[in-house]
Each structure stands twice: as C-alpha cells, then as structure tokens.
N, CA, C and O atoms as a Maestro MAE file, in Angstrom:
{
 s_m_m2io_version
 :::
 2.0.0
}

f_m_ct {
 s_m_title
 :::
 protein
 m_atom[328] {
  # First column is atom index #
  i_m_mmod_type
  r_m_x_coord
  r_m_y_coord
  r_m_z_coord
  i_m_residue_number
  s_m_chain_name
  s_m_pdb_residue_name
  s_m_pdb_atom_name
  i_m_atomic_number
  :::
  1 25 62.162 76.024 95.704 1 A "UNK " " N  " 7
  2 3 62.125 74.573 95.669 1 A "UNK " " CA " 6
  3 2 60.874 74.158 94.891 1 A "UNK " " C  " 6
  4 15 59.734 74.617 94.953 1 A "UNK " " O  " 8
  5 25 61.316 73.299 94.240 2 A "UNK " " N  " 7
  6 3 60.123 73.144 93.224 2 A "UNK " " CA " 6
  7 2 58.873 72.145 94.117 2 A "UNK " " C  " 6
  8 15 59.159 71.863 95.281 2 A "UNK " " O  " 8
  9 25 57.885 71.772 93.705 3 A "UNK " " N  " 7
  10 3 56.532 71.246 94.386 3 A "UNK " " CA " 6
  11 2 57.265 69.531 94.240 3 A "UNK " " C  " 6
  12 15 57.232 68.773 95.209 3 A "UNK " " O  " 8
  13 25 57.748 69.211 93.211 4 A "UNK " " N  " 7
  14 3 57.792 67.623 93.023 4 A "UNK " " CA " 6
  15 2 58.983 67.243 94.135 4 A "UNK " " C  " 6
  16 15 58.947 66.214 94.810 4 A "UNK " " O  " 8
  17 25 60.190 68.383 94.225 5 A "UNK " " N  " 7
  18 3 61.261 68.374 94.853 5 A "UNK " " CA " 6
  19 2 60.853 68.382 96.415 5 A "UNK " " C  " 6
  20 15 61.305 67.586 97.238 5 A "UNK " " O  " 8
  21 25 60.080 69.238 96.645 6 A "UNK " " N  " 7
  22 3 59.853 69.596 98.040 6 A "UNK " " CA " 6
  23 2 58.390 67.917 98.588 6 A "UNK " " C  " 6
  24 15 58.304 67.389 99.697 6 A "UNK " " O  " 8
  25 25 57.680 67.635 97.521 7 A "UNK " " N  " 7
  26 3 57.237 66.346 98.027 7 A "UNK " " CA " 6
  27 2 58.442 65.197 98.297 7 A "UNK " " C  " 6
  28 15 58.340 64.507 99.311 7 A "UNK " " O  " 8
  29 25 59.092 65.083 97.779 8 A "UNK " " N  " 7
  30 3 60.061 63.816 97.648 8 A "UNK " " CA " 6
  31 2 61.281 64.168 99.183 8 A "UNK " " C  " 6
  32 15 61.729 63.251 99.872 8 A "UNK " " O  " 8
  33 25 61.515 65.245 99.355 9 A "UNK " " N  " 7
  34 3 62.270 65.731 100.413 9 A "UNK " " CA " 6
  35 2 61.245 65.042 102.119 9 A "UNK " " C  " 6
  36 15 61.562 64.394 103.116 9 A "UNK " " O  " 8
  37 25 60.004 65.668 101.599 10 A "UNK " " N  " 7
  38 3 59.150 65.105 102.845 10 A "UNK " " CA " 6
  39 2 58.834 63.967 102.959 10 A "UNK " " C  " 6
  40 15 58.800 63.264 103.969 10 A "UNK " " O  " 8
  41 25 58.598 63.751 101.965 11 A "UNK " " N  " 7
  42 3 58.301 61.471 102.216 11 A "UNK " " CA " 6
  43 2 59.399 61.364 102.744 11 A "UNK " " C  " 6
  44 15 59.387 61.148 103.956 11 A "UNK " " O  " 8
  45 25 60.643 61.466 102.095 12 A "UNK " " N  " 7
  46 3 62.128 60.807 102.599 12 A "UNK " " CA " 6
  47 2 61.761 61.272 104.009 12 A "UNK " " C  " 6
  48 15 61.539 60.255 104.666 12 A "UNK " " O  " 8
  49 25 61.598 62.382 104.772 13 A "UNK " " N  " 7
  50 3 61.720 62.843 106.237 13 A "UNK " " CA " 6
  51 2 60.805 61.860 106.995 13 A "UNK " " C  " 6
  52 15 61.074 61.204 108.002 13 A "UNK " " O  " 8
  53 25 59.538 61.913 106.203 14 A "UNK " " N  " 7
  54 3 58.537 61.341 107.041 14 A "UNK " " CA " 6
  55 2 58.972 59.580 107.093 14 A "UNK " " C  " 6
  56 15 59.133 59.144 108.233 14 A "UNK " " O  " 8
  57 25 59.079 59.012 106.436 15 A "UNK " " N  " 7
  58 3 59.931 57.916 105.838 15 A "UNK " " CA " 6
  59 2 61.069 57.615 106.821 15 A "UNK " " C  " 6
  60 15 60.969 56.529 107.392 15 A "UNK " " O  " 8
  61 25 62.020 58.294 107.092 16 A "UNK " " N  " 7
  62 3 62.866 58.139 108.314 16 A "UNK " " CA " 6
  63 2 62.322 58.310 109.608 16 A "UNK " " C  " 6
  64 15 62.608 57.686 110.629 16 A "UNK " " O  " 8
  65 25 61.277 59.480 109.409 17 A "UNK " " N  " 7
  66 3 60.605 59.392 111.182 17 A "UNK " " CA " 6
  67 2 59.987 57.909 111.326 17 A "UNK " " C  " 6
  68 15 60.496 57.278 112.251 17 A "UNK " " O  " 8
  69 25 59.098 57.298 110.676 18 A "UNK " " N  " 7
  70 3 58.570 56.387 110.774 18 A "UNK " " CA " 6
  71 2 59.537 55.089 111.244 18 A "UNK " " C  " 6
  72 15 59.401 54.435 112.277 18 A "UNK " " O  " 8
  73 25 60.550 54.903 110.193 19 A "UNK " " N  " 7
  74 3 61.448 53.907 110.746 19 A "UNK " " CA " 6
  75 2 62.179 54.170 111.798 19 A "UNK " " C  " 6
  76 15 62.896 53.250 112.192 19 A "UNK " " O  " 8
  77 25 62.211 55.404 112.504 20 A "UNK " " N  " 7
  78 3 62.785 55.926 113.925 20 A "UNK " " CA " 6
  79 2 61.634 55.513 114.708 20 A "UNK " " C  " 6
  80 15 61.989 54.453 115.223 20 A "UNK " " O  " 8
  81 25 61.145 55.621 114.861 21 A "UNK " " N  " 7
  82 3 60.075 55.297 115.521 21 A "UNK " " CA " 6
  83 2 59.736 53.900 115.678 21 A "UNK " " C  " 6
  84 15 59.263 53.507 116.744 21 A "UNK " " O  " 8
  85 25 59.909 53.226 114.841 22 A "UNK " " N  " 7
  86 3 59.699 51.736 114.782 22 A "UNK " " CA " 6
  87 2 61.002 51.008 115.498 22 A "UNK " " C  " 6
  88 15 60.798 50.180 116.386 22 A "UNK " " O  " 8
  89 25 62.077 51.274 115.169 23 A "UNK " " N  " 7
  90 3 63.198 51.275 116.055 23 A "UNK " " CA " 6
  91 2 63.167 51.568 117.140 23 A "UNK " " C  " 6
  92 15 63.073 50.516 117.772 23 A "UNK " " O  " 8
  93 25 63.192 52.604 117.971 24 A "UNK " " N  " 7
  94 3 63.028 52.790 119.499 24 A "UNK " " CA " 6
  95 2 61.789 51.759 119.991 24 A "UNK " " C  " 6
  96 15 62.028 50.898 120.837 24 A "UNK " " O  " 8
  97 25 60.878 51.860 119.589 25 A "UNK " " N  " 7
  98 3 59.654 50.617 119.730 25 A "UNK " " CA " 6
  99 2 60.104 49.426 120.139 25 A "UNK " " C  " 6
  100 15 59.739 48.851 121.165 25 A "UNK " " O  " 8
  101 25 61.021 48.976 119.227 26 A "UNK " " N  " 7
  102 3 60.947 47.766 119.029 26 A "UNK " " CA " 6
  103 2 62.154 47.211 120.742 26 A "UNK " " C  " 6
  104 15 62.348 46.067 121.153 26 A "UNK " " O  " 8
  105 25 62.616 48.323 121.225 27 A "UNK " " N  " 7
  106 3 63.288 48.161 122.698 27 A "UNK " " CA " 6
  107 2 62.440 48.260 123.155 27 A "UNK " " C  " 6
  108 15 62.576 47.528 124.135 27 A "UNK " " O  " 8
  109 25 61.176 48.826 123.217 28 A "UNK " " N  " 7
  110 3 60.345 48.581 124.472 28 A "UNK " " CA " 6
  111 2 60.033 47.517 125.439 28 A "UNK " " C  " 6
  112 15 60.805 46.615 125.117 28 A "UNK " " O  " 8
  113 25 59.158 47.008 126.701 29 A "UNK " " N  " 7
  114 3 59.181 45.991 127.043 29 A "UNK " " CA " 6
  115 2 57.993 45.218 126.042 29 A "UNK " " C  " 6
  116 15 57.344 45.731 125.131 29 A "UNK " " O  " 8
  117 25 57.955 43.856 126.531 30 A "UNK " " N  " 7
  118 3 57.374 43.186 125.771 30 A "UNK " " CA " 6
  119 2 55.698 43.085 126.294 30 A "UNK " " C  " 6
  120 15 54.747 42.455 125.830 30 A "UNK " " O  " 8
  121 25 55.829 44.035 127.505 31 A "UNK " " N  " 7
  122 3 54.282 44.367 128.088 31 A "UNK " " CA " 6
  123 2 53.557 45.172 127.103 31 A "UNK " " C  " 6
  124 15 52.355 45.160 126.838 31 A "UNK " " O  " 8
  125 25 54.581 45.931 126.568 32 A "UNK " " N  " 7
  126 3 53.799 47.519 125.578 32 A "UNK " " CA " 6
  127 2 53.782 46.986 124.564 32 A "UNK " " C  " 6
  128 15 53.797 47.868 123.706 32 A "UNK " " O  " 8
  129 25 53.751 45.753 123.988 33 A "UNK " " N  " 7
  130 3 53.941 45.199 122.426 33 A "UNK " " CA " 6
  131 2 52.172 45.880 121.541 33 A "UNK " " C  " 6
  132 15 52.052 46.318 120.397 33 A "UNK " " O  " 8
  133 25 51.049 45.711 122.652 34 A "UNK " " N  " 7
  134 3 50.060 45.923 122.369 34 A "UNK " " CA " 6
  135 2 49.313 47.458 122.720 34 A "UNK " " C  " 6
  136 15 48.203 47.948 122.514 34 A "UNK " " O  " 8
  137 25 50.740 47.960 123.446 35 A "UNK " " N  " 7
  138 3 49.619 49.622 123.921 35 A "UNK " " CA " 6
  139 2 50.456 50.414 123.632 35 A "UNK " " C  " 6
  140 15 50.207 50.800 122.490 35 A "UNK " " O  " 8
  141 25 51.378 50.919 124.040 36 A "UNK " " N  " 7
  142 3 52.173 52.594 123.784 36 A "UNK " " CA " 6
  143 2 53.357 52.229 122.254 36 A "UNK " " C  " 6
  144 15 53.664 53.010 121.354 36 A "UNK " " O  " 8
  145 25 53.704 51.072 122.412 37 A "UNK " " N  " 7
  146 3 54.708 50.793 120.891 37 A "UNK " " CA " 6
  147 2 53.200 50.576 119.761 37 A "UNK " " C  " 6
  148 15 53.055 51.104 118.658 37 A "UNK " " O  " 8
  149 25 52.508 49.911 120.269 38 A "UNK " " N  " 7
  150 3 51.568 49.599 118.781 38 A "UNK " " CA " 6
  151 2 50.936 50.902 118.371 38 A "UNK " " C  " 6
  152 15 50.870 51.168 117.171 38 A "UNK " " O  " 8
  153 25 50.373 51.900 119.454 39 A "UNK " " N  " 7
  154 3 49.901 53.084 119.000 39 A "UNK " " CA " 6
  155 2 50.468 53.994 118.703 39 A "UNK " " C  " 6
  156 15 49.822 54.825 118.065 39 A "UNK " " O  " 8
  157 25 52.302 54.379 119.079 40 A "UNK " " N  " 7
  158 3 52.869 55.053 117.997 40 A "UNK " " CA " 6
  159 2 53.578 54.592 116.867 40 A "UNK " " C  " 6
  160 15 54.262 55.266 116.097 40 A "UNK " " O  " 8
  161 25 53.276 52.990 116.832 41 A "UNK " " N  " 7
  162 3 53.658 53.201 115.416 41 A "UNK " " CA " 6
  163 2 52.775 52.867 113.900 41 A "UNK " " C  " 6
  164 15 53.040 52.781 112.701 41 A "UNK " " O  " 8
  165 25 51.636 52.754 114.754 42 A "UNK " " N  " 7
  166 3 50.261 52.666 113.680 42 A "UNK " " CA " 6
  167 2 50.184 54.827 113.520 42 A "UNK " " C  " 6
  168 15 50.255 55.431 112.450 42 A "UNK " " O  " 8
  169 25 50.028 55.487 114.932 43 A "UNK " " N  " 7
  170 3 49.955 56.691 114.830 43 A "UNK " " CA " 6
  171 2 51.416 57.296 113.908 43 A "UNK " " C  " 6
  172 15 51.031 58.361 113.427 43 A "UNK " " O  " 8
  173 25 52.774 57.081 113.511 44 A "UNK " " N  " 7
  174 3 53.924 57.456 112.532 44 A "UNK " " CA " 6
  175 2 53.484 56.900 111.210 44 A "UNK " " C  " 6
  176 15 53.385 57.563 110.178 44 A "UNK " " O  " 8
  177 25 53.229 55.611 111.337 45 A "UNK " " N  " 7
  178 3 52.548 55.502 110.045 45 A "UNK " " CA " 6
  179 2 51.943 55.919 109.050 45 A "UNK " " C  " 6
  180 15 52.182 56.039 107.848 45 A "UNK " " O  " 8
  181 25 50.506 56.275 110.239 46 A "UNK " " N  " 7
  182 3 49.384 57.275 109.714 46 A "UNK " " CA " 6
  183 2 50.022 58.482 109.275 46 A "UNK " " C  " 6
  184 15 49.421 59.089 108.389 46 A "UNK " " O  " 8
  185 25 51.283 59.053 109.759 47 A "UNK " " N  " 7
  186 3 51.516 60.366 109.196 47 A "UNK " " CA " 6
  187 2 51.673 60.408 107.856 47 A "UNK " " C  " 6
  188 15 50.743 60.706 107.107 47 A "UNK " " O  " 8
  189 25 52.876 60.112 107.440 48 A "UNK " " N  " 7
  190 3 53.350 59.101 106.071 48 A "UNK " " CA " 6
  191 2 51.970 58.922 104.825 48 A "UNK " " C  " 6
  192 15 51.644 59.413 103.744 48 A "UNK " " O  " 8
  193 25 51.612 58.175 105.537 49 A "UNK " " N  " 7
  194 3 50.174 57.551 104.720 49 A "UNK " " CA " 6
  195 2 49.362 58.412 104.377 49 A "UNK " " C  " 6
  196 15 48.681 58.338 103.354 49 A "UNK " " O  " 8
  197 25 49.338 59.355 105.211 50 A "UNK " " N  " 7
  198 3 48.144 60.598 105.398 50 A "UNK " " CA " 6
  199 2 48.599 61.657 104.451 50 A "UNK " " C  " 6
  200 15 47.884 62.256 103.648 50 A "UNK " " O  " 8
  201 25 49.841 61.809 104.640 51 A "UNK " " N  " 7
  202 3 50.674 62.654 103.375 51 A "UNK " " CA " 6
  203 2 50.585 62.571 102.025 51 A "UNK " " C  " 6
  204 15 50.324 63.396 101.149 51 A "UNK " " O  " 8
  205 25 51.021 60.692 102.022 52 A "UNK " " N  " 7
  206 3 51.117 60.925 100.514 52 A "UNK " " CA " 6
  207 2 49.890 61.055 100.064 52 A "UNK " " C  " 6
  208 15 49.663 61.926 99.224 52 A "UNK " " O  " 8
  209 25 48.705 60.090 100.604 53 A "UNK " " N  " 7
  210 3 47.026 60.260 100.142 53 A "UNK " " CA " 6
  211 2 46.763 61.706 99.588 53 A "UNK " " C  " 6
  212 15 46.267 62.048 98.515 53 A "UNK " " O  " 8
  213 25 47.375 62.665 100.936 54 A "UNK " " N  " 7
  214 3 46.662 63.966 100.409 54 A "UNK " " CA " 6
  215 2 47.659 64.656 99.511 54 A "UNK " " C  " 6
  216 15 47.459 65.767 99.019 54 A "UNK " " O  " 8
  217 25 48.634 64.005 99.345 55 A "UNK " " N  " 7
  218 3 49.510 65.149 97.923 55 A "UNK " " CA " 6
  219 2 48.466 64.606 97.279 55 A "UNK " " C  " 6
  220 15 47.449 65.292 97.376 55 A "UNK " " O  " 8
  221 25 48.302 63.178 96.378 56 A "UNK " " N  " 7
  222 3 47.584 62.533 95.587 56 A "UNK " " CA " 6
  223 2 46.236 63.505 95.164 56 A "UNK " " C  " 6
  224 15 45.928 63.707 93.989 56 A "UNK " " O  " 8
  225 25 45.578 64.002 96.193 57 A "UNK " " N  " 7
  226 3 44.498 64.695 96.038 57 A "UNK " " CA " 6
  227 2 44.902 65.896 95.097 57 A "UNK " " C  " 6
  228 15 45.965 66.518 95.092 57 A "UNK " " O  " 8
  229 25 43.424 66.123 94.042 58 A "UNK " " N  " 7
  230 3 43.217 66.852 93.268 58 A "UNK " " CA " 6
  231 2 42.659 68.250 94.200 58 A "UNK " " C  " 6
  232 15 43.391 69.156 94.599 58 A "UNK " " O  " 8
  233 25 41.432 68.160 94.378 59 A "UNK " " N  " 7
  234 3 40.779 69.250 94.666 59 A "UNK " " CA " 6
  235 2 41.339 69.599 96.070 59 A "UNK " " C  " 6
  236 15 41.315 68.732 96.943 59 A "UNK " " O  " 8
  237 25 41.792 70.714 96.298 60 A "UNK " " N  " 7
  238 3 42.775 71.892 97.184 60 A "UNK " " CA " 6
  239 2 42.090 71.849 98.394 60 A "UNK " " C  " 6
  240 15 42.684 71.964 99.465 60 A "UNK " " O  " 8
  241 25 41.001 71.708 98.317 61 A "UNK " " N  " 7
  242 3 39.796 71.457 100.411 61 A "UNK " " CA " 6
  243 2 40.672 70.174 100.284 61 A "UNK " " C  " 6
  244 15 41.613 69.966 101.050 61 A "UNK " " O  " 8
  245 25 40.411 69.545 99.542 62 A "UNK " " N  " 7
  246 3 40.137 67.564 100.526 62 A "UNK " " CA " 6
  247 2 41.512 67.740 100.409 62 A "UNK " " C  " 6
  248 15 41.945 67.756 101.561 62 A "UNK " " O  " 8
  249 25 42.653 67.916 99.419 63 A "UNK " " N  " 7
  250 3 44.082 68.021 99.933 63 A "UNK " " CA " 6
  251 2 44.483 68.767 101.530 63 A "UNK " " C  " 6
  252 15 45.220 68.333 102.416 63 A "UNK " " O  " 8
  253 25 43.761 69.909 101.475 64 A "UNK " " N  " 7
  254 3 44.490 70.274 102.823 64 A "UNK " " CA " 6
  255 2 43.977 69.509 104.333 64 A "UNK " " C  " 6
  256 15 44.381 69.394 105.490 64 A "UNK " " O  " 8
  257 25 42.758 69.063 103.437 65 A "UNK " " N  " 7
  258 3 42.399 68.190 104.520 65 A "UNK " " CA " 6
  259 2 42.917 66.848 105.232 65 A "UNK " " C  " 6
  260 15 42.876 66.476 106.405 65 A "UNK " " O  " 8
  261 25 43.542 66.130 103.779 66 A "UNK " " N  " 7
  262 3 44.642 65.496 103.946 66 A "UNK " " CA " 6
  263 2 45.686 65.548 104.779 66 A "UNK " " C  " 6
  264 15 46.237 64.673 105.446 66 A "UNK " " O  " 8
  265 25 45.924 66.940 104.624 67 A "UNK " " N  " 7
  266 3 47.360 67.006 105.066 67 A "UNK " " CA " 6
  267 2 47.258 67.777 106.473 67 A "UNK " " C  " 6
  268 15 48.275 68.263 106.967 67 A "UNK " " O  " 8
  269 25 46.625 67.828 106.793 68 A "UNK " " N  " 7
  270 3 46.353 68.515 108.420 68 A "UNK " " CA " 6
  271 2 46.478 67.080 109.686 68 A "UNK " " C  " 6
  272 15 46.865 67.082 110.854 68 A "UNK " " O  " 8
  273 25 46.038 66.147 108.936 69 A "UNK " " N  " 7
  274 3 46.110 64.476 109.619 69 A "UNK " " CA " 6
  275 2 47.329 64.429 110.082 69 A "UNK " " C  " 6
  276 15 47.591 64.430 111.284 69 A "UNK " " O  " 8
  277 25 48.140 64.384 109.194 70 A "UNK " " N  " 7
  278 3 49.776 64.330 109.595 70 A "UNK " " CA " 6
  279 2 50.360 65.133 110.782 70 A "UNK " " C  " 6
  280 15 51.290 64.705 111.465 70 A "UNK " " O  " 8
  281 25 49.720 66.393 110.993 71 A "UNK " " N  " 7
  282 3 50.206 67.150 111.915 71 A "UNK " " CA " 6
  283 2 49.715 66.390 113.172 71 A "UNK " " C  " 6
  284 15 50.476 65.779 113.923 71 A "UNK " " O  " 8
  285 25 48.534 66.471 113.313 72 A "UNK " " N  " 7
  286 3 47.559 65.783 114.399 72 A "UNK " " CA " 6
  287 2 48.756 64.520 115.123 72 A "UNK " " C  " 6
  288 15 49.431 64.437 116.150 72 A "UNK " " O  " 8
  289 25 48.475 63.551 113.709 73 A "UNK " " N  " 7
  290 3 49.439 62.306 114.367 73 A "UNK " " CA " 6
  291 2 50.947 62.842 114.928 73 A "UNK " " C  " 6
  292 15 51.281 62.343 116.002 73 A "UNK " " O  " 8
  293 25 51.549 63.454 114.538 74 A "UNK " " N  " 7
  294 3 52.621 63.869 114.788 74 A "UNK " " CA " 6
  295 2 52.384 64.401 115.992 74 A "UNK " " C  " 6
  296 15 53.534 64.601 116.381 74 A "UNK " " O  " 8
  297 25 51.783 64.711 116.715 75 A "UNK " " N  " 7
  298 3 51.960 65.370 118.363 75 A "UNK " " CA " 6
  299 2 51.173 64.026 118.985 75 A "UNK " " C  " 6
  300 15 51.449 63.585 120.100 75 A "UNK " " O  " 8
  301 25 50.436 63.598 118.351 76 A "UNK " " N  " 7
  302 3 49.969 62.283 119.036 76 A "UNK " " CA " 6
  303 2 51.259 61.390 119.209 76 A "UNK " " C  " 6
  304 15 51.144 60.994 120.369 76 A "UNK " " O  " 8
  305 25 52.301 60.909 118.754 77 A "UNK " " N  " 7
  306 3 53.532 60.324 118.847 77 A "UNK " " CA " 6
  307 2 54.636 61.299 119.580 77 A "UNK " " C  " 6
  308 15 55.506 60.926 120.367 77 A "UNK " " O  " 8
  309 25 54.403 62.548 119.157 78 A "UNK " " N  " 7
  310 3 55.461 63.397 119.985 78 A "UNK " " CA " 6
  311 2 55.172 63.269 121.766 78 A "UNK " " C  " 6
  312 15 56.072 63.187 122.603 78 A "UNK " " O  " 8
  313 25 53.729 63.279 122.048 79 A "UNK " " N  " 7
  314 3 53.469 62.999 123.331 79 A "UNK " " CA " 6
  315 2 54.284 61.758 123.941 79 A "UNK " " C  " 6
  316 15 54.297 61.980 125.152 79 A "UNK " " O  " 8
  317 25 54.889 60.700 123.722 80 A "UNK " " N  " 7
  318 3 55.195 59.910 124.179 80 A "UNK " " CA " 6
  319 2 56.697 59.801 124.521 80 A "UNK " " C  " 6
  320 15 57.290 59.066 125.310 80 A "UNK " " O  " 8
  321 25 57.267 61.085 123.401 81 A "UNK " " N  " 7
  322 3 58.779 61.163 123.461 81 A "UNK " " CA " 6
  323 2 59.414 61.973 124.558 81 A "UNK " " C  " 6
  324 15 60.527 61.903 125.080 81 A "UNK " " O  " 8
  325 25 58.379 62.763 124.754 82 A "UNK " " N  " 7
  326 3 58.222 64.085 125.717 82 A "UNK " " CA " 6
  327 2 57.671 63.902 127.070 82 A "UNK " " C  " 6
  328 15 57.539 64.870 127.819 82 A "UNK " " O  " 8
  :::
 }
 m_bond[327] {
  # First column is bond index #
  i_m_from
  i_m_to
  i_m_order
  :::
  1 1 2 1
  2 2 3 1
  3 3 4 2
  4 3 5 1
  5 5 6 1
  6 6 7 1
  7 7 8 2
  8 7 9 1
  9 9 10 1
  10 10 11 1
  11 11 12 2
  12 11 13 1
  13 13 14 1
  14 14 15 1
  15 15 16 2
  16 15 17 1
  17 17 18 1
  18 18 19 1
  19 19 20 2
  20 19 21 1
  21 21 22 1
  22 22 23 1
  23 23 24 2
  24 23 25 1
  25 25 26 1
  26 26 27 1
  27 27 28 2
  28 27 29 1
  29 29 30 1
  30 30 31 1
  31 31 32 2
  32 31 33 1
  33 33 34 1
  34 34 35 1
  35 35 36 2
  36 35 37 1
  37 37 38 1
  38 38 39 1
  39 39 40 2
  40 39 41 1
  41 41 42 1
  42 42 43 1
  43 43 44 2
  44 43 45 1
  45 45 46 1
  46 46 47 1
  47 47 48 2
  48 47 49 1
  49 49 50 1
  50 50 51 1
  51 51 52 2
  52 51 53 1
  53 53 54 1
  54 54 55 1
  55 55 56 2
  56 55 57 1
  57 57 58 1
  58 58 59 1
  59 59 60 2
  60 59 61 1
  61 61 62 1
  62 62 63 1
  63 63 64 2
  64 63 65 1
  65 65 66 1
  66 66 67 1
  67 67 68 2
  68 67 69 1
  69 69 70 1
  70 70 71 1
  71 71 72 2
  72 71 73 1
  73 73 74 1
  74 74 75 1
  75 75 76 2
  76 75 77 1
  77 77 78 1
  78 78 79 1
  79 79 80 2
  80 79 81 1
  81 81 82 1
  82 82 83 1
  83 83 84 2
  84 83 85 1
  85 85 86 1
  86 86 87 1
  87 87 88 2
  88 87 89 1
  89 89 90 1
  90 90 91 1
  91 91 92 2
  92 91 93 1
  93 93 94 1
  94 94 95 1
  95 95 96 2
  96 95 97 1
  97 97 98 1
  98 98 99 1
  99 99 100 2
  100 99 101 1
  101 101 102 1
  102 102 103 1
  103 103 104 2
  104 103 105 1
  105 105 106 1
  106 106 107 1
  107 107 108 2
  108 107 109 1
  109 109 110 1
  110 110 111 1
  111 111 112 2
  112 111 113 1
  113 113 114 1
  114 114 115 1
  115 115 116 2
  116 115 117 1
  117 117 118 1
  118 118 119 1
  119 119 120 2
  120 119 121 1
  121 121 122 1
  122 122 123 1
  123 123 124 2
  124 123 125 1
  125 125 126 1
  126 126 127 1
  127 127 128 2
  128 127 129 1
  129 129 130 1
  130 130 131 1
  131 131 132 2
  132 131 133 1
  133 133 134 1
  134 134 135 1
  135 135 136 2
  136 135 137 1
  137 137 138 1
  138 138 139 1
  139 139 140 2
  140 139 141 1
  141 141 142 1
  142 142 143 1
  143 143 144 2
  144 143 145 1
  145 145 146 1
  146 146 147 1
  147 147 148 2
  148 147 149 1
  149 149 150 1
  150 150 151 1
  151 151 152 2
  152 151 153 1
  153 153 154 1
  154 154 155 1
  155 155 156 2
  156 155 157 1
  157 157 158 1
  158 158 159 1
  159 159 160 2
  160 159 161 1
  161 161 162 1
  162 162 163 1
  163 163 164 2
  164 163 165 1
  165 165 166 1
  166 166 167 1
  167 167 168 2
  168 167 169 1
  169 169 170 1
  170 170 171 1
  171 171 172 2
  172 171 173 1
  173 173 174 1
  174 174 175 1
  175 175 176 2
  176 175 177 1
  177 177 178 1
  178 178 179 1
  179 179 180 2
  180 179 181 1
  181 181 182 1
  182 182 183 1
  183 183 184 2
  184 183 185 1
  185 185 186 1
  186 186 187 1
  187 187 188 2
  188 187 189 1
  189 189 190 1
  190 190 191 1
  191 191 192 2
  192 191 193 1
  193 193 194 1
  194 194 195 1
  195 195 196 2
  196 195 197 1
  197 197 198 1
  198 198 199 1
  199 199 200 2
  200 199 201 1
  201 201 202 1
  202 202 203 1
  203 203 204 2
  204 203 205 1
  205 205 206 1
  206 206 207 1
  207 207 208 2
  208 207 209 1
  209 209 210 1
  210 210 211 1
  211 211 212 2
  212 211 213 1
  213 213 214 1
  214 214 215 1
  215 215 216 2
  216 215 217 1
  217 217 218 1
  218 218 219 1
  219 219 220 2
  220 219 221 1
  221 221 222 1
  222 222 223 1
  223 223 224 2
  224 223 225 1
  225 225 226 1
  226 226 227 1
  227 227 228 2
  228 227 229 1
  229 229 230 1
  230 230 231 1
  231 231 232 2
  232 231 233 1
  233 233 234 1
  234 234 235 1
  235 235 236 2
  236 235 237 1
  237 237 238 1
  238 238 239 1
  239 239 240 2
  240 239 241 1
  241 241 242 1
  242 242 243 1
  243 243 244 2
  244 243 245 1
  245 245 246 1
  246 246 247 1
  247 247 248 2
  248 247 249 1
  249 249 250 1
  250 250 251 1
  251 251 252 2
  252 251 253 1
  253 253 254 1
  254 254 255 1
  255 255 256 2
  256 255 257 1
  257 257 258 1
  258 258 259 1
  259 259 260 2
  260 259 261 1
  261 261 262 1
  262 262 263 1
  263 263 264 2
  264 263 265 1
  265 265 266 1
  266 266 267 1
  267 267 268 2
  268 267 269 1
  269 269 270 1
  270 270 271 1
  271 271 272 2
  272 271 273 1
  273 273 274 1
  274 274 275 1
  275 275 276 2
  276 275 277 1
  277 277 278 1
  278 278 279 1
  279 279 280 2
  280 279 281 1
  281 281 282 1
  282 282 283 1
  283 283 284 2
  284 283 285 1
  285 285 286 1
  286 286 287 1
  287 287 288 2
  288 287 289 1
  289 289 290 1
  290 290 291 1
  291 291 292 2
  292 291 293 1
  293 293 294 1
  294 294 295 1
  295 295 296 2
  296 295 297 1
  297 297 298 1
  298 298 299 1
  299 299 300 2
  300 299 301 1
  301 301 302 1
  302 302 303 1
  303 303 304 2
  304 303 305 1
  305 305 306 1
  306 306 307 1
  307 307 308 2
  308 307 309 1
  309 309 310 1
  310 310 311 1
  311 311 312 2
  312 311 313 1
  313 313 314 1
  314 314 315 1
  315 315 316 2
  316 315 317 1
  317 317 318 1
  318 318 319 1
  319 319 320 2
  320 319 321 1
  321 321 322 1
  322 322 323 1
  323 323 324 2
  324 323 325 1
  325 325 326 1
  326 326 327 1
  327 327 328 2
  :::
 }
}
C-alpha cells in the first residue's frame, strides 16, 4: 500500500470515528452537554487533528511524535465506550 494511499484510508477511518462519536453524543442527556459528551468529542477530534498535523511533519522525531497523540486520545474516548 502505497504511503499517500494508506494516509487517505486513515483520515477517511479517523474521519468516520469522529463523526461516530459525535453522533452517539449528541443522545446523551442534556446534563453531560458540558462533561463526558464535550470531552470525547474534543478528545476524537484531537485524534484526527493530531494525525493529520503529524503526517504534515517533515522531520521523522516530531512526526512520530505527532502521531503517538492519536493513540493516547483514542483510549481516552475508548474509556467511555467500555
């Protein structure tokens, strides 16, 4: 799989998690508007965001550094599903 192919495959994924996520949210009660819906979906966001920033990156440290964020957030939101 080529590098441009295999970025565009993961935005699209991350891209659907995010709007999954924003969806189930948006049933929550209207108590959590400000605590468990706002922090996973600023935390799905951040994944996304955190991704593309660090493809963007040139130098191979601050890229992987980039891209280690995404994982992080991703169990930070998985905690809530689980």
């Amino acid at each position: 799989m080529s590098d441009s192919l295999f970025h565009t495959n993961l935005k699209q994924k991350t891209h659907t998690f995010v709007m999954l996520v924003y969806d189930i949210t948006e049933h929550f009660p209207k108590t959590e508007l400000y605590g468990v819906s706002s922090q996973m979906q600023r935390a799905s966001l951040s994944i996304l965001l955190n991704y593309v920033e660090g493809y963007a990156r040139f130098k191979p440290k601050v890229k992987l550094n980039f891209l280690k964020y995404p994982m992080v957030q991703r169990k930070n939101v998985s905690i809530y599903f689980f």
